[in-house]
N, C-alpha and C positions, 0 to 999 in steps of 0.2 A: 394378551392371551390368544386373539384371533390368529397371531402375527407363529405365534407359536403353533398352535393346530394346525396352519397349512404346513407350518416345516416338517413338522412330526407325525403326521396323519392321522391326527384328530385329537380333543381332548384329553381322550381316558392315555394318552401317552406322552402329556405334557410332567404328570410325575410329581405334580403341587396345583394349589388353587390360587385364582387371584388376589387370594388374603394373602396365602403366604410373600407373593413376591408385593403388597403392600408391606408385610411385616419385614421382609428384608430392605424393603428402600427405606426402612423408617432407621432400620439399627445400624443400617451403612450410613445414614447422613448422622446418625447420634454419638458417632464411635467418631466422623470425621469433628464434630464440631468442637471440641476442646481443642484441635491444634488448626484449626482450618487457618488462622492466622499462622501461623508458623509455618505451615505448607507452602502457603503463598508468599512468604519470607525464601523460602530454601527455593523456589522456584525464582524468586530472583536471584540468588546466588548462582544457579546451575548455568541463568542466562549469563551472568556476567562472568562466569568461567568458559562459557562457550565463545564468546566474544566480548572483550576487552573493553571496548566505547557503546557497552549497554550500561545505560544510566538508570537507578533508580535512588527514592528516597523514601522514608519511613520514617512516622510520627509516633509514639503509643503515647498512654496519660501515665497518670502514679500506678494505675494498676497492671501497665502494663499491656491495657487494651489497645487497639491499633483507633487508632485515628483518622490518620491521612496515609495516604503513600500516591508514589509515581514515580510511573518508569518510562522508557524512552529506547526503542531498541537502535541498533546503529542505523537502518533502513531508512529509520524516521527521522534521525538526526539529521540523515546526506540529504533526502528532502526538503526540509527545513532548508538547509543553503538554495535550495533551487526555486523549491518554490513558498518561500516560507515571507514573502510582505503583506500576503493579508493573511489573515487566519480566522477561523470562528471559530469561537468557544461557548459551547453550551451545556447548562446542569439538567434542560428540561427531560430527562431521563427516570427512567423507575431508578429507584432505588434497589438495592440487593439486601440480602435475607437480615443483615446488621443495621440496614437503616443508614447504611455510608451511599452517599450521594457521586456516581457515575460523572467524570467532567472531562470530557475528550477535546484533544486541539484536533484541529481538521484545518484543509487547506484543499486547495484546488491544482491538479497538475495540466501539463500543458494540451492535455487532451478533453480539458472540462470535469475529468472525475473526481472526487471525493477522495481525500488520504488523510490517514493521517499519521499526525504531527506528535503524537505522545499522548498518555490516558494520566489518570488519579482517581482516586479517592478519597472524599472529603467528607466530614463529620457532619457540619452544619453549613447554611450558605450566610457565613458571617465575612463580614473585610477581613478577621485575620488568617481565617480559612483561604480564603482568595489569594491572598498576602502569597502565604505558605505557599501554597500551589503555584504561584505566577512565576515567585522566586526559585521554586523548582528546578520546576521548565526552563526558565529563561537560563540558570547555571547549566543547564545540559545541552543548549543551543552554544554556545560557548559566550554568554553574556551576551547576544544579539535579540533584541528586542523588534520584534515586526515593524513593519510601518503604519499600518492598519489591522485595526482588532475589529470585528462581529459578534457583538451580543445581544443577548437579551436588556431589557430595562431593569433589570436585578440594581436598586440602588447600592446595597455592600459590594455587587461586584465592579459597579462602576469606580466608588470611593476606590476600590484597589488596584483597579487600572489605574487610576490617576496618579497611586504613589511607584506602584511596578515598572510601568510603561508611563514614564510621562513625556515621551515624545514621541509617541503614536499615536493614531488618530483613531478615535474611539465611534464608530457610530454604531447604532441599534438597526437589527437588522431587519429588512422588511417583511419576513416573515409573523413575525412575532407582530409588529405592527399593524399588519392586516386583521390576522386573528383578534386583536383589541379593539379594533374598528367598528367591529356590529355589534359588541357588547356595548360600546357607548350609546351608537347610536339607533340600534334597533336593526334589524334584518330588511325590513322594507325599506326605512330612510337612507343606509346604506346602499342597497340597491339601485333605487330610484333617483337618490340627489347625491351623491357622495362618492359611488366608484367611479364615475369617470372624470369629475373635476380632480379627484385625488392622483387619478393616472395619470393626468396631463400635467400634473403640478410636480409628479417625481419623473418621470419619463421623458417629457416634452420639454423642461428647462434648458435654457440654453447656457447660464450664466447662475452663478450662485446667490446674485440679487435676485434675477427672475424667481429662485425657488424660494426664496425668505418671501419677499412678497407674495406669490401665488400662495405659499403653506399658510403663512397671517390670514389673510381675505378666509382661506378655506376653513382655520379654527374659528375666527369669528360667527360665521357664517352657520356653521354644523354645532355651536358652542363646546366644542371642544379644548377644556383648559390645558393638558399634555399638551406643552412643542415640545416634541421631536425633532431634535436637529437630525436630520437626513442628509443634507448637500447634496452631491450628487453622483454618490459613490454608493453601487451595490454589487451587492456578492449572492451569487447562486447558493441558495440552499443547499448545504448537503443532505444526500439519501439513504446514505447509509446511516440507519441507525438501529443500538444495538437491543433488540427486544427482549432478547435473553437477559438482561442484567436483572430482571425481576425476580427477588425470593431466590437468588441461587448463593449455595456458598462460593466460597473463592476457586477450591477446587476447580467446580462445574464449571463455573467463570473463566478459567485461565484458558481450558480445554476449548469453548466456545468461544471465548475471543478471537484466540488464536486462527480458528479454522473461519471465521469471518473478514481476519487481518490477510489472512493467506487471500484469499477470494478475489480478494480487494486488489490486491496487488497483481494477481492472477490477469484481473480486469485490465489493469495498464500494461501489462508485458500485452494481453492481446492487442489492445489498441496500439503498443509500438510496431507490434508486428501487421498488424493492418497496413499503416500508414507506412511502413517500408515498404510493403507489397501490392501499395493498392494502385502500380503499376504493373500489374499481374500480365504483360505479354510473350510471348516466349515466338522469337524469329529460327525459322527453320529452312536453310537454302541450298542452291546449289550455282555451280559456277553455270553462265550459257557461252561468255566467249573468254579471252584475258583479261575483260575491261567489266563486264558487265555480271555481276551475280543476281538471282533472281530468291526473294525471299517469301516465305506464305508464313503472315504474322495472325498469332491466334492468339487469345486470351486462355490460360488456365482452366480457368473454372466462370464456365459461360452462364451468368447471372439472367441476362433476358435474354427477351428472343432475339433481337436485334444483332445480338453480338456476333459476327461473323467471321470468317476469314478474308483477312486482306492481303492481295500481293504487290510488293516493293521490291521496284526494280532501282539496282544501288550500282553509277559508276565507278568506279575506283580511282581514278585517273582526274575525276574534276572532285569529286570526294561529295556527290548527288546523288539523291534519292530523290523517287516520284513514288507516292501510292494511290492506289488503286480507288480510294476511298473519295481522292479530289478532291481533299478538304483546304491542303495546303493552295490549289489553285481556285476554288471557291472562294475561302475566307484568307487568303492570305498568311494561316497560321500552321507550322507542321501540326500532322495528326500525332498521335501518340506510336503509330504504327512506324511511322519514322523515322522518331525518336528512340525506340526499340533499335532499329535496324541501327542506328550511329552509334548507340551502344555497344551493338553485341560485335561493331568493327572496331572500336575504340577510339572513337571520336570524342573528345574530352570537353570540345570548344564547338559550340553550334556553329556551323557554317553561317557566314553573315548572309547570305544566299534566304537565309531563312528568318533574318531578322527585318520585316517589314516597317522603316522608319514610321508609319503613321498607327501602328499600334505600339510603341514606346511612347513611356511616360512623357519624353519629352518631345514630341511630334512636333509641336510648332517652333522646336528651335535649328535652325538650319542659316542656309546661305540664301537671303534677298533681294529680288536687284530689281531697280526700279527702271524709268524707263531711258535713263541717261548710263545703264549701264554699271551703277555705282551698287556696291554690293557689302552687306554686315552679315559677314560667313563666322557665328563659332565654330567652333570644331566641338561636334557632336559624337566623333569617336568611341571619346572617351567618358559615355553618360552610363549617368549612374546603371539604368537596365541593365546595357550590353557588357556593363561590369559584376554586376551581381549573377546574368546568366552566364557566363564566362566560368566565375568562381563556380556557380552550382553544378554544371558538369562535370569540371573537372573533382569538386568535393565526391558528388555522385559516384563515381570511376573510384576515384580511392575506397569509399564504404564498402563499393562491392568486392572490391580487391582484396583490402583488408582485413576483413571478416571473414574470410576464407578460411584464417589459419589461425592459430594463436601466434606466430613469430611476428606476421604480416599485420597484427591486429594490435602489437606491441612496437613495432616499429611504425605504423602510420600515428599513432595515439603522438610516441615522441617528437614525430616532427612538426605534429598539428602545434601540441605546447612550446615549440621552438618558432613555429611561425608567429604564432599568437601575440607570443613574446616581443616581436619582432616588430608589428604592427605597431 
């Protein structure tokens, strides 16, 4: 009502009271409730007519009441190929206004965020409920089962991992673990004897004997009867989660997932766009003789104070650059300023001029000679580095090329799957 008085200018011109728009939220959610399944039924159909490889499935009982369902849009499917070998599944979620229990797959992308993997709805958390839902999923991945699953200690859903996924490797995640920690053993005992032998026993291990050993000593010790098999594999918590699935129908549901799924996503196109551009320089020059251009390299969008202009003076003729900065004659390493400049002349291949043998991986492999003159020379030419930065230039040089156009962005894509092939 406030929200209305400032738009309208003032109460007596909002035109109803705040009964009434309680009485209207009340008959708009009573009118939707007789098909709110049904809705959310045709809202799968509208997706799977908008795109083809959107998966869903749907359970009801003898009366026809809904059950389970899950769906899987194509987005979530192509990531699942990408980054789909570990995954975590979790029910610890409100429930929605039917008492159907929220079970989202998540997975992590190459940037650390949160995605996911495909949602459900489930009745109860029983194994045949899990069953149901595992079997889903995994028919929408196209029969590819993870490598690694993250759950809670849910025993029916372990039994169901066992029979769905029985060649993944099932661990409990440490989140959930911690949280159980000071219910056993109290807040102080936990504190005082307990968090840091436990962090050195999951953290500090080196060997998966060391952590069966170190976890035993620790359960006996704390009387802890739960092992936990841990090993020595964890997964970042995901953060996304969805608060709204509380007390909403499916409707409200679909509308707020959606704009949370968008978000999300929203989040990783930013992150790729960081991370292509978080070479933000931009070279700006002019010719001084035939041989010698003069460039003044700046940063975009100047973050600290520090960041300044640097000038880079580039011969053409030995294919050199010096900057201004004297990093590369400081430390041996070019600046990024001069990196910039071999770009923006299309240098594809770092000049070896700038490849300092004693910061390669393999510095102490060379040619040795003792003092009779006898010498054990590999040929370090061709090390792995000077071949990876090699490739990354010239890969570099095509993205920018390529991405220019759509023609250019079609014809780099085919030949990359023609080299690939090739390798």
């Amino acid at each position: 009502m406030a929200v209305l008085s400032a738009q309208l200018g003032g109460y007596e011109n909002i035109g109803c009271t705040e009964k009434d728009l309680t009485n209207y939220e009340r008959d708009k959610r009573q009118k939707s409730k007789g098909r709110d399944a049904q809705m959310l039924y045709e809202h799968f159909e509208e997706m799977k007519e908008l795109h083809l490889t959107f998966e869903y499935e749907v359970k009801v009982d003898e009366e026809n009441s809904l059950l389970h369902c899950f769906w899987a849009d194509h987005i979530a499917r192509q990531s699942y190929k990408y980054f789909g070998d570990v995954i975590v599944f979790d029910t610890t979620y409100n429930t929605n206004r039917y008492g159907l229990i929220f079970a989202p797959f998540m997975g992590v992308n190459h940037h650390g965020q949160s995605i996911t993997l495909g949602c459900g709805f489930i009745h109860d958390e029983t194994t045949e409920s899990f069953i149901w839902l595992f079997e889903s999923w995994r028919k929408a991945m196209q029969g590819e089962s993870p490598k690694a699953i993250i759950t809670d200690q849910d025993p029916a859903m372990t039994k169901a991992i066992s029979i769905v996924f029985s060649n993944t490797f099932h661990r409990y995640c440490i989140w959930h673990i911690m949280q159980k920690v000071p219910e056993k053993l109290g807040a102080i005992a936990h504190r005082d004897e307990f968090i840091r032998p436990f962090n050195d026993c999951v953290w500090n291990s080196q060997t998966s004997e060391d952590f069966e050993d170190s976890w035993e000593k620790l359960m006996t010790e704390n009387g802890l009867e739960d092992n936990v098999w841990l090993n020595s594999i964890y997964a970042v918590r995901h953060k996304w989660i969805p608060a709204f699935v509380r007390h909403v129908f499916f409707a409200d549901f679909i509308v707020r997932f959606d704009r949370a799924l968008a978000r999300q996503r929203h989040n990783e196109l930013a992150a790729d766009h960081e991370t292509i551009s978080r070479l933000d320089y931009v070279a700006e020059g002019e010719r001084e003789n035939d041989d010698i251009y003069v460039y003044n390299v700046f940063k975009v969008a100047r973050l600290e104070e520090n960041d300044c202009d640097r000038v880079v003076r580039y011969e053409v003729s030995k294919k050199h650059a010096d900057c201004s900065c004297l990093k590369f004659q400081f430390k041996g390493i070019p600046c990024r300023h001069i990196l910039c400049v071999l770009r923006r002349v299309r240098i594809p291949i770092l000049p070896e001029y700038y490849i300092l043998k004693r910061w390669i991986r393999y510095a102490r492999v060379g040619s040795i000679h003792d003092n009779d003159e006898v010498a054990i020379k590999p040929d370090c030419d061709d090390s792995i580095s000077l071949c990876h930065s090699n490739l990354s230039q010239i890969c570099r040089l095509l993205v920018d090329e390529g991405s220019s156009s759509k023609q250019g962005y079609l014809l780099a894509k085919e030949r990359l799957y023609d080299i690939l092939r090739d390798v």
